[in-house]
C-alpha positions, -999 to +999 in steps of 0.1 A: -128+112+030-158+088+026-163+095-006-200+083-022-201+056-043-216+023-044-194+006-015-206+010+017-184+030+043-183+018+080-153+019+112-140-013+125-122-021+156-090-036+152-056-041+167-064-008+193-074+015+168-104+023+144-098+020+109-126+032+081-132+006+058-151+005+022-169-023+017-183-039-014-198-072-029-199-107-011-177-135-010-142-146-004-124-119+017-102-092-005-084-062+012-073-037+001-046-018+012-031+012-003+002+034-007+016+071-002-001+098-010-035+079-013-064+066+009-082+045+003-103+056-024-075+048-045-087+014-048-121+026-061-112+004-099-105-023-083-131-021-053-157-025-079-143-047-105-135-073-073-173-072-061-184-076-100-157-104-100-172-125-069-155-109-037-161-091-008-136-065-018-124-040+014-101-008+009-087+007+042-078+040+051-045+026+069-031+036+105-027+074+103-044+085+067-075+090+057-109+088+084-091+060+104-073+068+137-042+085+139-023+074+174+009+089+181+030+057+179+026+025+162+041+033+127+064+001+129+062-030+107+051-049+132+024-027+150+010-025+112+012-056+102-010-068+135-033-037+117-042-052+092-040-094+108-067-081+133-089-062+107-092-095+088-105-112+116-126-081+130-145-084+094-156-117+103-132-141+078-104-168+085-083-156+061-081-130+036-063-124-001-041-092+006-038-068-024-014-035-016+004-008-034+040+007-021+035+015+016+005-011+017+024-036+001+053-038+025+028-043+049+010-070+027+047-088+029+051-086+066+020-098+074+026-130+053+053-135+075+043-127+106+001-139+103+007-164+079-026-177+087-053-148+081-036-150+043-049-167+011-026-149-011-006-116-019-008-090-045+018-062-048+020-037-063+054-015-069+061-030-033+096-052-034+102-073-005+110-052+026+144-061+028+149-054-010+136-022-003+159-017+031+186-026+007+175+001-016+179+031+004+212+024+011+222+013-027+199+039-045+201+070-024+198+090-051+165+070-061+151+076-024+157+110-018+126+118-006+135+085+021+161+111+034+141+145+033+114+130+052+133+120+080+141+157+093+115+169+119+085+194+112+096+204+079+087+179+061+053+179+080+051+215+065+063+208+029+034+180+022+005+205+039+019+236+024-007+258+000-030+231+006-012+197-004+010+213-033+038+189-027+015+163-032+003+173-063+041+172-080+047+140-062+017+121-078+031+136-116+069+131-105+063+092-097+033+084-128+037+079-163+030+106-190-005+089-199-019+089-171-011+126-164-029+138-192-059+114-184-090+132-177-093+118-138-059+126-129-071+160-118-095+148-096-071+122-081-048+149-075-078+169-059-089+142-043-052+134-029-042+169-018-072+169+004-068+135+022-029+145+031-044+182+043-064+164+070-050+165+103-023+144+116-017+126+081+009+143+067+027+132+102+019+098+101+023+091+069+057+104+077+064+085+101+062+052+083+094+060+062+110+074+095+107+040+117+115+024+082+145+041+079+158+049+116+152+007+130+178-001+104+201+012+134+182+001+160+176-035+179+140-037+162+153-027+132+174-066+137+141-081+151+117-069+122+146-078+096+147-112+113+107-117+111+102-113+079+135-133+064+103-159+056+096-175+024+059-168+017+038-199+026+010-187-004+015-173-040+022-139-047+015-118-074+040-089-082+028-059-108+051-036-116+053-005-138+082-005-167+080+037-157+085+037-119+108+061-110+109+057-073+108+014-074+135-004-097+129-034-117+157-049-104+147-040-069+112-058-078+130-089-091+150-091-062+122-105-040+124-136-056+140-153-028+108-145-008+083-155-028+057-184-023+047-216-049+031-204-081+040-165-076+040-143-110+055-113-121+034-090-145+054-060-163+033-030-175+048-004-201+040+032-200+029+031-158+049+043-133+046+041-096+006+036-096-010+013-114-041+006-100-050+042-110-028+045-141-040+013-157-068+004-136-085-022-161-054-042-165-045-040-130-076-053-117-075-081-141-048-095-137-056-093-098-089-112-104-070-137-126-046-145-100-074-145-072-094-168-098-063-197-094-063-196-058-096-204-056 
């Protein structure tokens, strides 16, 4: 999982748990947090664009993937959120700009919420408010069926490992755009991707982020979390969104305005679908470094 390259890989204590970090460049404080099926090598465009840029850019393998720790528990909004609050200040900075895709951009949200302070700024990608996206499951079942399949015990555990990350192979083409399927790196992505689920305990706790996400709605912290992060964001936030996701509306993305701090911006991208820092990597990390560039 710690794939060579010129960022430098190292474990940090944070929150409880180790969490594998790569590191690269110097300056103000960018992390990096990515989505399902990735790690965080997904980030590797925008890890070195960043550091090229003037930041001290971080990708982490988040709670359960990838060569960070893989507890039992602590899958919930608010154990992740604290994640990725006390990584910021285990790397040694006040505050941080937090960039994530899907998965890490939920996460990116609730943090602005709950640590308001350890944040300069948010980037999402395909990421919609979390209560858009609580919304979502209900209104757009057919839109989230994977939501519902992963909530069954074992089985779904099976499915994602099965002849060697399969599954995640036809997820990663399901959820993209046509370019970027017949782009020569996709096959190493999904290589790369397949591999990092196979490891174990990640196909389970990658599971079990959807399953908390789906079952609290039921539940007393389900109420609590909801309550948390009803919170306009105190900092601007950038939302990029592909015009081919098939998994994450446009509407559901434009329904976030509600939550959304002074100065936020909305960037459409044609032909990408649910990933575009891979899909369209250069754009992507431009128009991240543009947005970083007016914070500063």
């Amino acid at each position: 999982m710690r794939v060579a390259g010129p960022w430098t890989h190292r474990d940090v204590s944070a929150n409880g748990i180790r969490l594998h970090v790569a590191e690269l460049g110097e300056g103000p404080l960018v992390l990096l947090l990515h989505g399902f099926p990735e790690f965080w090598w997904s980030w590797r465009h925008q890890l070195t664009a960043l550091a090229e840029a003037g930041y001290r850019a971080v990708a982490v393998d988040l709670r359960g993937y990838g060569d960070s720790d893989k507890p039992p528990r602590g899958y919930d909004g608010f154990t992740l959120a604290g994640d990725i609050a006390g990584l910021v200040k285990a790397l040694g900075a006040p505050r941080a700009h937090l960039v994530g895709h899907a998965w890490g951009g939920a996460t990116a949200w609730t943090v602005g919420a709950m640590h308001p302070r350890v944040v300069s700024s948010i980037s999402v990608l395909s990421a919609p408010h979390p209560l858009v996206t609580r919304r979502a499951f209900r209104r757009h079942p057919r839109t989230n069926s994977h939501v519902l399949r992963f909530q069954l015990p074992i089985h779904p555990e099976r499915w994602l490992t099965a002849e060697n990350g399969l599954q995640v192979a036809k997820l990663l083409s399901a959820w993209s755009g046509p370019k970027w399927r017949s782009a020569p790196e996709f096959d190493e992505v999904i290589r790369r991707c397949r591999q990092a689920m196979t490891v174990p305990g990640v196909a389970h706790s990658a599971l079990e982020y959807y399953r908390w996400a789906a079952r609290s709605q039921l539940r007393s912290d389900g109420r609590r979390f909801a309550e948390a992060v009803d919170k306009q964001m105190q900092v601007p936030v950038l939302q990029i969104h592909g015009a081919l996701d098939p998994i994450v509306l446009e509407s559901s993305a434009r329904d976030s305005l509600p939550w959304l701090g002074p100065e936020s911006e909305f960037r459409y991208l044609p032909e990408v679908g649910h990933f575009p820092n891979q899909e369209a990597p250069h754009t992507t990390s431009r128009l991240i470094t543009e947005f970083l560039q007016k914070q500063s």
